[in-house]
C-alpha positions, 0 to 999 in steps of 0.5 A, spaced: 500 500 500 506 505 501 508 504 494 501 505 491 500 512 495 508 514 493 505 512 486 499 516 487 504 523 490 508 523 484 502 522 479 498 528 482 505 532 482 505 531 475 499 535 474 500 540 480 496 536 486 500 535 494 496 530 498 497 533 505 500 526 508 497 528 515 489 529 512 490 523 509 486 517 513 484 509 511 479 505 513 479 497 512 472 495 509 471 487 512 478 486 511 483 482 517 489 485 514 491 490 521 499 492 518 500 499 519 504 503 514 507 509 513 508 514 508 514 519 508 515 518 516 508 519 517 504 513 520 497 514 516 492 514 521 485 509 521 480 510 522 472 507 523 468 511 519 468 516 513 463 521 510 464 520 502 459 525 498 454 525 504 454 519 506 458 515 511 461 509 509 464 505 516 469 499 516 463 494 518 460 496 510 453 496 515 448 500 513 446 502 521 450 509 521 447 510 513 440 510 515 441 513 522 445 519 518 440 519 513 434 521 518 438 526 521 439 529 515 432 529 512 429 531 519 433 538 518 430 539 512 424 538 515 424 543 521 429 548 515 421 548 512 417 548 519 415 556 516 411 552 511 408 548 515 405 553 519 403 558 513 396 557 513 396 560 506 399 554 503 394 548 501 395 542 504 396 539 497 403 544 496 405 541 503 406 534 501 408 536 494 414 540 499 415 534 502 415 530 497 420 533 493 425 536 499 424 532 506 423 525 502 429 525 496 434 527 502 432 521 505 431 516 501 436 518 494 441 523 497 448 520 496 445 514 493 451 512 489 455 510 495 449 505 498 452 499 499 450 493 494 449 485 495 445 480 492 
């Protein structure tokens, strides 16, 4: 793995990119290999879990702290829109169609391209 991020350094150097060795985490995913690695006299710190687009992806590869994340995240848009909710002027019909358009996309597509997939 050191050779492949050397290889990474140096090919992001040729078109102008530095990767800060110390931002720079790992994380095993349903993999029993522990050795530890360093790069550039800096041990690569690992860690259990990391938010990847919006997503959070952990070393299990479950889908708990997804969900949970996701109810959070769909939740805040939720009581972002309470002035809506509360506005008396707006028809019923509108406020599912809100609902329905920010409150459930968040919840259920947002970030969908790191779902974990199995049979």
């Amino acid at each position: 793995m050191e050779k492949k991020l050397k290889r990474l350094i140096e090919e992001a150097e040729l078109v102008g990119l530095l990767i800060n060795i110390n931002k720079t985490k790992r994380m095993r995913v349903n993999v029993s290999n522990i050795q530890k690695f360093r790069l550039e006299e800096t041990e690569i710190e690992e860690v259990g879990s990391i938010v990847y687009l919006g997503s959070v992806v952990s070393e299990s590869g479950g889908t708990e702290e997804v969900v949970a994340s996701r109810i959070k995240k769909a939740n805040g848009v939720f009581v972002q829109l309470y002035p809506a909710w509360r506005n008396l002027n707006i028809s019923k019909e509108i406020k599912m169609r809100i609902i329905n358009t920010n409150v459930k996309s968040v919840l259920l597509l947002y970030a969908c391209e790191t779902w974990k997939t199995t049979n």
